[in-house]
C-alpha positions in Angstrom: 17.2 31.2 8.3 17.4 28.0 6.0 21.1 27.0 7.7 18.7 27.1 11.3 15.9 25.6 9.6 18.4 22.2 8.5 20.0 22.3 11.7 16.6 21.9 13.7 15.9 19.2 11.1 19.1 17.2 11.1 19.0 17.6 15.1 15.7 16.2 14.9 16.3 13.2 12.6 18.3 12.3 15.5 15.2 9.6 16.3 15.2 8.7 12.7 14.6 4.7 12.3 15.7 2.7 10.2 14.6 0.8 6.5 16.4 -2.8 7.4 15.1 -5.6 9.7 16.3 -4.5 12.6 13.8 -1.8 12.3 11.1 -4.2 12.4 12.0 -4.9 15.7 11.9 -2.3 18.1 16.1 -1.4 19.2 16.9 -1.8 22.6 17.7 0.9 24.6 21.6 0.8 24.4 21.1 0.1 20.6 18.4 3.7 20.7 21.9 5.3 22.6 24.6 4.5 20.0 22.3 5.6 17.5 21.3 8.4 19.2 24.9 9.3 20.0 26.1 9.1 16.5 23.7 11.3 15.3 24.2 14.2 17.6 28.0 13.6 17.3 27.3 14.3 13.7 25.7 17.1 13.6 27.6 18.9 16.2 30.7 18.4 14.0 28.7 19.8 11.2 28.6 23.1 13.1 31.8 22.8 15.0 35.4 21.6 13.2 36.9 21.5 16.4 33.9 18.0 16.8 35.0 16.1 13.7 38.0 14.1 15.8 35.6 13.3 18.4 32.8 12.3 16.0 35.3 10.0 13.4 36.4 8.2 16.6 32.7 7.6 17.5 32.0 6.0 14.3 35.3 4.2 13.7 35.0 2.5 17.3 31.3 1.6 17.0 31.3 0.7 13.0 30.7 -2.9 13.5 28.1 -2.6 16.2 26.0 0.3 14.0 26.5 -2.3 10.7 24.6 -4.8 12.4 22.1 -2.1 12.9 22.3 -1.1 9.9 24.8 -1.7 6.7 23.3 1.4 4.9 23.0 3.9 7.7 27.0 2.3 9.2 28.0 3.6 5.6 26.0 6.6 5.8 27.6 8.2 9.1 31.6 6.6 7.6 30.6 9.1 4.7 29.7 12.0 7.0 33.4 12.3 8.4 34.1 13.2 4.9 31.0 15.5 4.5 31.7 17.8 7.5 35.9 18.0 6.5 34.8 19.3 3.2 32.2 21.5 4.5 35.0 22.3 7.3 38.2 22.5 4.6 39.7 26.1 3.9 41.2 24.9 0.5 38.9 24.9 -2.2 40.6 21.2 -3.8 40.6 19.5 -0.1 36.4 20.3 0.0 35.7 18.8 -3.4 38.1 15.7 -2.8 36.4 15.4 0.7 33.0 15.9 -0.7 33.6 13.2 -3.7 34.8 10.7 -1.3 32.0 11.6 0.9 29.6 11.0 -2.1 30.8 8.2 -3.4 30.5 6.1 -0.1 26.8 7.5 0.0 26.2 6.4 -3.0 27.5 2.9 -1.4 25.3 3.6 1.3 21.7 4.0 -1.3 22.6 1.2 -3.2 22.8 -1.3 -0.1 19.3 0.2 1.1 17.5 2.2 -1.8 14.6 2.9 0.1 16.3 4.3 3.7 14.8 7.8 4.1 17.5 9.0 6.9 20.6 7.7 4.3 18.9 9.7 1.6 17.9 13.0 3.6 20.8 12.8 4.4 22.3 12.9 0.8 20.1 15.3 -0.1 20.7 17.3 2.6 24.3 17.9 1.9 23.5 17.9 -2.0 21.0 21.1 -1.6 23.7 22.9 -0.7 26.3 21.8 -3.5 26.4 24.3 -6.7 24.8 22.7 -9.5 27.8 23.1 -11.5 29.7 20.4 -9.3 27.8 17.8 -11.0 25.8 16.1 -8.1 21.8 17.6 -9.3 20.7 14.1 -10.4 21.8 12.5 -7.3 20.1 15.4 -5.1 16.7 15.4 -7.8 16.5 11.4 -7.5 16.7 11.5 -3.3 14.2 14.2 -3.4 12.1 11.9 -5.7 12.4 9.0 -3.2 12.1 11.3 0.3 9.0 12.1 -1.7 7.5 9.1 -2.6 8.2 7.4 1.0 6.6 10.5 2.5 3.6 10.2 0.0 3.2 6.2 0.9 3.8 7.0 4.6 6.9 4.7 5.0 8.3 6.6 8.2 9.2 3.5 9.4 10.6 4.4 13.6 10.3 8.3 12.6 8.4 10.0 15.0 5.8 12.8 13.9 7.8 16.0 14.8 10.5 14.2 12.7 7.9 13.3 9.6 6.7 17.4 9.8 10.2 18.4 9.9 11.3 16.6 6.7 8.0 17.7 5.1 8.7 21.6 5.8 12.0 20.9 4.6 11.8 18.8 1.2 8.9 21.8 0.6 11.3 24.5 2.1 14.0 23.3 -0.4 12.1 23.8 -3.7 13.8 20.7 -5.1 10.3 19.2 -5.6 7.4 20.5 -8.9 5.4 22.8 -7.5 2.2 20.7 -7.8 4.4 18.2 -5.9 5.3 20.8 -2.7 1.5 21.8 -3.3 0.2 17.9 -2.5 2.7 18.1 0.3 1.2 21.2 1.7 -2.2 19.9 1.4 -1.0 16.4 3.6 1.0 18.3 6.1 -1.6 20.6 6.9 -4.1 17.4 7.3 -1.7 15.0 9.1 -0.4 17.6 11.5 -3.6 19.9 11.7 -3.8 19.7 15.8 0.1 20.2 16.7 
C-alpha cells in the first residue's frame, strides 16, 4: 500500500515548481513540457529498469536547458539515474555504490538550493526507504524537518493543491515527523483541504 501511496505521490509532484527565480516567473509552456517530461521519465524508470536508458538520455540531452531552470532540481534529476540503478541493481555492492553516488550529488543538489521542496522530497523520498543502518537517517530526519517547515510556512511555491495534500498525507504517512508534529499536520490538512 505505501509503494502505491509514493508512486501516486511522486507521479503527482510531476507539477512540482520550483524554489529559484525562474519560479517567480511563471515557465512557458515548452519550459512546463521538459519539466513535465523529466519527471514522468523518472518515475517510470523508478518502476520499470527496462526506462532507466530512456530516462538518463532525457536528462543528459536536456541538462543545460533544465540548469537554467533550475541548478538544484538539474542536479536533482543527474542524481536520480543513480537512484533508480541502485534501486534497479541485483548485486548488493552495485546498489550501495549507486545509491552513495546518487546521494552525494543530492546532497550537491540541497546545498545549491536549501530550501527546494521537490529536491528534498525527493531525498527524502528515496531515504525512507534506506535501512537506518546504511547511515543516511540524518539526511532523511533534516529533509523531513525542512518539507515540514516549508509546508507549515506555506512555501509551495508553483505546487498545485492536489500536490501540497499529497506531500502532506505522505510526510504524515511516513512517521518520520514527532507525533505532535503529524498531529499539527493533520489539524492543517483537514482545514486547508476540508471541501476536496
Amino acid at each position: 500500500m505505501k509503494r502505491i501511496f509514493l508512486i501516486i505521490i511522486i507521479t503527482a509532484s510531476a507539477l512540482f515548481g520550483f524554489n529559484n527565480e525562474k519560479s517567480k516567473q511563471t515557465l512557458t509552456n515548452s519550459e512546463k513540457k521538459l519539466v513535465e517530461e523529466l519527471r514522468l521519465k523518472y518515475y517510470k524508470a523508478v518502476e520499470e529498469e527496462d526506462s532507466i536508458a530512456a530516462y538518463e538520455d532525457f536528462v543528459l540531452e536536456n541538462y543545460s536547458t533544465i540548469s537554467e531552470l533550475s541548478k538544484a532540481l538539474a542536479v536533482a534529476y543527474k542524481a536520480g539515474i543513480d537512484a533508480v540503478k541502485s534501486k534497479h541493481a541485483f548485486w548488493p555492492l552495485a546498489k550501495l555504490n549507486y545509491l552513495k553516488k546518487s546521494l552525494e550529488n543530492l546532497e550537491k543538489a540541497v546545498l545549491i538550493e536549501p530550501k527546494n521542496l521537490e529536491t528534498r522530497f525527493m531525498r527524502f523520498s528515496i531515504l525512507h526507504y534506506v535501512p537506518g543502518f546504511l547511515g543516511y537517517s540524518a539526511e532523511r530526519d533534516v529533509d523531513a524537518k525542512i518539507i515540514l517547515r516549508e509546508l507549515l510556512e506555506k512555501n509551495y511555491n508553483l505546487v498545485e493543491k492536489k500536490i501540497q495534500k499529497g506531500i502532506y498525507e505522505f510526510i504524515i504517512e511516513s512517521e518520520r515527523l514527532r507525533e505532535k508534529e503529524s498531529e499539527f499536520l493533520i489539524s492543517q490538512l483537514k482545514e486547508q483541504f476540508a471541501n476536496e
